[in-house]
Biotite code that builds the C-alpha atoms (Angstrom):
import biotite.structure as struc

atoms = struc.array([
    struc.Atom([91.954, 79.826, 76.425], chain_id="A", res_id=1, res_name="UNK", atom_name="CA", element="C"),
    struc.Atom([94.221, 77.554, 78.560], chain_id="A", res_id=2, res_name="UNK", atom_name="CA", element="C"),
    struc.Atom([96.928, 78.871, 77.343], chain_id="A", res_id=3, res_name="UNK", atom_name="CA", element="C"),
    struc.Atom([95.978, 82.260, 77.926], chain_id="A", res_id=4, res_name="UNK", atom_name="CA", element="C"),
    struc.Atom([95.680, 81.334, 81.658], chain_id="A", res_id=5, res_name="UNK", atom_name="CA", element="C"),
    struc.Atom([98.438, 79.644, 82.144], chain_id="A", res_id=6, res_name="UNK", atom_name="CA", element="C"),
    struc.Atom([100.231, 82.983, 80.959], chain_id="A", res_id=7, res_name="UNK", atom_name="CA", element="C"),
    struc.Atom([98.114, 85.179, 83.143], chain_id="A", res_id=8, res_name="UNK", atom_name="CA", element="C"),
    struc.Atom([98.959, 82.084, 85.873], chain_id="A", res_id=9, res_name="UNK", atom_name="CA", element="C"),
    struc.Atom([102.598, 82.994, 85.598], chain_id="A", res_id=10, res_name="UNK", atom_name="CA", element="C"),
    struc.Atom([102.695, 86.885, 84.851], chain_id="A", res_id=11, res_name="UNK", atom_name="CA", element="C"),
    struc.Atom([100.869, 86.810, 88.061], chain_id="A", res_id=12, res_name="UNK", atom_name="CA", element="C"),
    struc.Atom([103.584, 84.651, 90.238], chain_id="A", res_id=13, res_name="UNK", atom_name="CA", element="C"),
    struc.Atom([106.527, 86.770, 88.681], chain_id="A", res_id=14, res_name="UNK", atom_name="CA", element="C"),
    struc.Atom([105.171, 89.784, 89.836], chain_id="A", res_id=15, res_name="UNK", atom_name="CA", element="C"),
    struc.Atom([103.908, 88.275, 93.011], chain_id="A", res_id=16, res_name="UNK", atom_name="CA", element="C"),
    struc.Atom([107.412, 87.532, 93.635], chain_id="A", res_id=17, res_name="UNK", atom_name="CA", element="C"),
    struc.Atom([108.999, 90.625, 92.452], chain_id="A", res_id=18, res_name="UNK", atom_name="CA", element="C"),
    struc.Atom([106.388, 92.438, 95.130], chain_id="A", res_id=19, res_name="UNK", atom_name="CA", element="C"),
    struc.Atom([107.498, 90.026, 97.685], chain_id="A", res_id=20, res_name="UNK", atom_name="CA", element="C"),
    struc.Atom([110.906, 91.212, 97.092], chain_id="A", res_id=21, res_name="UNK", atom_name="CA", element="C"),
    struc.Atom([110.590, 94.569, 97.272], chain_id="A", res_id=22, res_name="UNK", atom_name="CA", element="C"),
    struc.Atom([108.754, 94.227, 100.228], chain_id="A", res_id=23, res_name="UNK", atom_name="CA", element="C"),
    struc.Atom([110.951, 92.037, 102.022], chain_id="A", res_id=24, res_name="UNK", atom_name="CA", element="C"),
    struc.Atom([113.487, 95.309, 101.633], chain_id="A", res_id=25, res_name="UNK", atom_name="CA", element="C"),
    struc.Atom([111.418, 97.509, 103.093], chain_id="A", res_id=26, res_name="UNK", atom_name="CA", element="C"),
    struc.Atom([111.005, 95.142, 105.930], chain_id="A", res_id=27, res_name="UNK", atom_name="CA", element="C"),
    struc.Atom([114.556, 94.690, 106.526], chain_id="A", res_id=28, res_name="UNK", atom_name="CA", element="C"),
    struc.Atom([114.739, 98.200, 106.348], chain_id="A", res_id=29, res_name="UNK", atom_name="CA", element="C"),
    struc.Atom([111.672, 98.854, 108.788], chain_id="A", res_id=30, res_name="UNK", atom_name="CA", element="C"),
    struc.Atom([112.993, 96.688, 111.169], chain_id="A", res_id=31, res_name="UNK", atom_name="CA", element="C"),
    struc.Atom([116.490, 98.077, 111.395], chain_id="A", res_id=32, res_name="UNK", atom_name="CA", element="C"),
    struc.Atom([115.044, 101.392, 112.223], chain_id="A", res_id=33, res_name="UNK", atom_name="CA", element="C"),
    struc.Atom([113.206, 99.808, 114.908], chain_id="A", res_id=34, res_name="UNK", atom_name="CA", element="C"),
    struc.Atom([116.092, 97.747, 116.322], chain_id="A", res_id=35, res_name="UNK", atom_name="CA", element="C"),
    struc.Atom([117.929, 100.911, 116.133], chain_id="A", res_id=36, res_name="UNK", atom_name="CA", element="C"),
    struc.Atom([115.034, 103.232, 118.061], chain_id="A", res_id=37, res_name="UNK", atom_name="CA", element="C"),
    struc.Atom([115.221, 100.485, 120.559], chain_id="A", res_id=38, res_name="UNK", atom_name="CA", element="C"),
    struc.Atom([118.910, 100.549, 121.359], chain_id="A", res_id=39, res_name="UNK", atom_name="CA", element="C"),
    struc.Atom([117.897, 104.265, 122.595], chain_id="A", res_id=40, res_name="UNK", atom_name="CA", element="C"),
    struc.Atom([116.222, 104.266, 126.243], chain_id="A", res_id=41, res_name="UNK", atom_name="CA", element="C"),
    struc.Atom([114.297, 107.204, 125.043], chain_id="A", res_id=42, res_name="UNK", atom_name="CA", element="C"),
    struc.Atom([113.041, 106.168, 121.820], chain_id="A", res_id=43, res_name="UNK", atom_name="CA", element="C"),
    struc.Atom([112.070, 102.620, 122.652], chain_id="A", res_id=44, res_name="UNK", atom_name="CA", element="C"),
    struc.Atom([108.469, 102.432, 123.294], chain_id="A", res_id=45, res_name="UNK", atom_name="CA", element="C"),
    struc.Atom([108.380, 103.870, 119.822], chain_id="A", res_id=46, res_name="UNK", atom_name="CA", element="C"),
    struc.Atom([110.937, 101.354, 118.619], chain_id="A", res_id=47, res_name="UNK", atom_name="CA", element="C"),
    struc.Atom([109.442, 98.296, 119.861], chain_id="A", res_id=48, res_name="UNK", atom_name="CA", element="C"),
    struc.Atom([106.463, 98.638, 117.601], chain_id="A", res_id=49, res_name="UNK", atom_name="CA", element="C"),
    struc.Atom([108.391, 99.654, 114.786], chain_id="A", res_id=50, res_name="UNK", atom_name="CA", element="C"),
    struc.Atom([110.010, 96.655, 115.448], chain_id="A", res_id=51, res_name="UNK", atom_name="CA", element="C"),
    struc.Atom([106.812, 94.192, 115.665], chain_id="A", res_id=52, res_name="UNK", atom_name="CA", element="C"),
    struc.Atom([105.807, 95.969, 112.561], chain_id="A", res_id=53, res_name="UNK", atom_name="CA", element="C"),
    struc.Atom([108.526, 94.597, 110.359], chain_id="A", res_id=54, res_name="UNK", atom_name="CA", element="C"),
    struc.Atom([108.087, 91.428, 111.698], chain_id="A", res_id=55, res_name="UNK", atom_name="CA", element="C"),
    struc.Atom([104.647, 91.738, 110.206], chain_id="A", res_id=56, res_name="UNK", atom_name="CA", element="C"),
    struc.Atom([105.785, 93.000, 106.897], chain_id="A", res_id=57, res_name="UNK", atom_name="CA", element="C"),
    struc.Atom([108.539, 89.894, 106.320], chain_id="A", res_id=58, res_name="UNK", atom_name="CA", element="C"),
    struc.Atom([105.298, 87.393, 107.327], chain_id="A", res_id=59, res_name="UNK", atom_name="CA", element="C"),
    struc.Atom([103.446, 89.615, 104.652], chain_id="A", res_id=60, res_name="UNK", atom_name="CA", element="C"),
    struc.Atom([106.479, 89.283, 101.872], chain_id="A", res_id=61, res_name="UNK", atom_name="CA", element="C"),
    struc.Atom([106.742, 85.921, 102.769], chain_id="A", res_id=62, res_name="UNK", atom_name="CA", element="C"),
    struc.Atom([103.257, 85.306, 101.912], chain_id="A", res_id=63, res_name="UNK", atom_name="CA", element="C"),
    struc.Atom([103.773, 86.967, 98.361], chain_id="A", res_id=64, res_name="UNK", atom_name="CA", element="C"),
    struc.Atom([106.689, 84.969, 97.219], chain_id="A", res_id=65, res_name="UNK", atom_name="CA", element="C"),
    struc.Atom([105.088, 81.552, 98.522], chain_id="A", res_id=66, res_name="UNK", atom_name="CA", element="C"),
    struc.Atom([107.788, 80.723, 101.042], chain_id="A", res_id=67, res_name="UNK", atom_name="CA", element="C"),
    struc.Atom([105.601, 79.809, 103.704], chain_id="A", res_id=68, res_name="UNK", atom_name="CA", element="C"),
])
C-alpha cells in the first residue's frame, strides 16, 4: 500500500507540474495581449485587467509547480 502511494504521490506532482506549465504559457500569453491592449489609448481600460489577470494566472502556475 505504501508503495502504491508513493506512485500516486508522484503521478500526481508530474502532472501537477506539467499543468503548471501549460499554464504558465497561457499566462505569458494572456499577459502579452494585455500589455499589448494597453499600449493602445483606446483599448486600455480593457487592457489593464487583462493585464492583472495574467499576473493572477503566473501566481496560479506558480502554485502548481511548487515554486513558491
Amino acid at each position: 500500500m505504501g508503495a502504491l502511494n508513493k506512485l500516486l504521490g508522484a503521478v500526481l506532482g508530474i502532472l501537477g507540474a506539467v499543468l503548471g506549465a501549460v499554464l504558465g504559457i497561457v499566462a505569458g500569453l494572456v499577459w502579452l495581449v494585455g500589455i499589448i491592449l494597453s499600449a493602445t489609448i483606446i483599448l486600455a481600460p480593457v487592457g489593464i485587467p487583462v493585464v492583472k489577470l495574467g499576473k493572477s494566472l503566473f501566481s496560479i502556475s506558480g502554485n502548481l509547480m511548487h515554486l513558491s
